[in-house]
C-alpha positions as a Python dict, from the first residue, in 0.01 Angstrom:
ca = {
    (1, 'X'): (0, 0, 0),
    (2, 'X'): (333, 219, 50),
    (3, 'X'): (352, 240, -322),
    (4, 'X'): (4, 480, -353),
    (5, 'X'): (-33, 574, 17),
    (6, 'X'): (276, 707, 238),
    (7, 'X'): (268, 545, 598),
    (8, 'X'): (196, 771, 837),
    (9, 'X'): (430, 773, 1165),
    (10, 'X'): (246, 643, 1437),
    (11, 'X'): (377, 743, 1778),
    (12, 'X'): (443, 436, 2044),
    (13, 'X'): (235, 621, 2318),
    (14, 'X'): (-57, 625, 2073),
    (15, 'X'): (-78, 232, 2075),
    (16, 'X'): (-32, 216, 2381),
    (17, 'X'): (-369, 424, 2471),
    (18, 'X'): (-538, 221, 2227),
    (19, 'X'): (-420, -115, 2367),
    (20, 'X'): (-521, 0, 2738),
    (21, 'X'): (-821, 136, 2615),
    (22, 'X'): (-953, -159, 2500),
    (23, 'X'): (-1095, -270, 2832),
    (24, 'X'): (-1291, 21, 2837),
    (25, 'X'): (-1440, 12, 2479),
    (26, 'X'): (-1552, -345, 2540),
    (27, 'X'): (-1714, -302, 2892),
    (28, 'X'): (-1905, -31, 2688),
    (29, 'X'): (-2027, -210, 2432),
    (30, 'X'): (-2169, -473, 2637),
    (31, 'X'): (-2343, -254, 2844),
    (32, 'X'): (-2483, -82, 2599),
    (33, 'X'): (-2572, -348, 2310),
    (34, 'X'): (-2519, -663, 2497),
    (35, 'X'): (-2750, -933, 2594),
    (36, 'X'): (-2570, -1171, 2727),
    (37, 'X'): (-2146, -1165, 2762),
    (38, 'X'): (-2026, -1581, 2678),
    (39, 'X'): (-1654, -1680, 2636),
    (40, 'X'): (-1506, -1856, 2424),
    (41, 'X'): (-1511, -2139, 2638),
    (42, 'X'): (-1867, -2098, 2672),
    (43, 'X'): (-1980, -2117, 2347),
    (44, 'X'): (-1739, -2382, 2254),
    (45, 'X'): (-1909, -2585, 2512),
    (46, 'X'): (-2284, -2461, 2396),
    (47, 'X'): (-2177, -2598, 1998),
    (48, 'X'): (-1963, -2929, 2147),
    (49, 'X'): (-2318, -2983, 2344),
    (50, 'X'): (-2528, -2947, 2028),
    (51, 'X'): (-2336, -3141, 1785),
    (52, 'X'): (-2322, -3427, 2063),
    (53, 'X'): (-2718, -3397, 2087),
    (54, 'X'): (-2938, -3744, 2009),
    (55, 'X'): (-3156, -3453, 1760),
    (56, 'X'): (-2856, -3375, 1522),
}
């Protein structure tokens, strides 16, 4: 993308406000458009229990 678009410099202490802020950003967006908050374990376990189901 260098070739059409020149890389902007993108100071360290910007990531790193991003990266901590990410916490923050997610705790927001379930509160605000979330249901219900699974894991990844969670849901692994929900689809492992369905596929394992007498019905499928």
């Amino acid at each position: 993308m260098e070739r059409w678009v020149l890389q902007q410099t993108f100071p360290n202490w910007d990531s790193l406000r991003i990266m901590n802020a990410r916490h923050d950003h997610l705790d927001w967006m379930h509160r605000h458009f979330a249901e219900k908050v699974l894991t990844g374990s969670e849901l692994l376990a929900e689809v492992d229990a369905a596929d394992s189901s007498p019905d499928s």
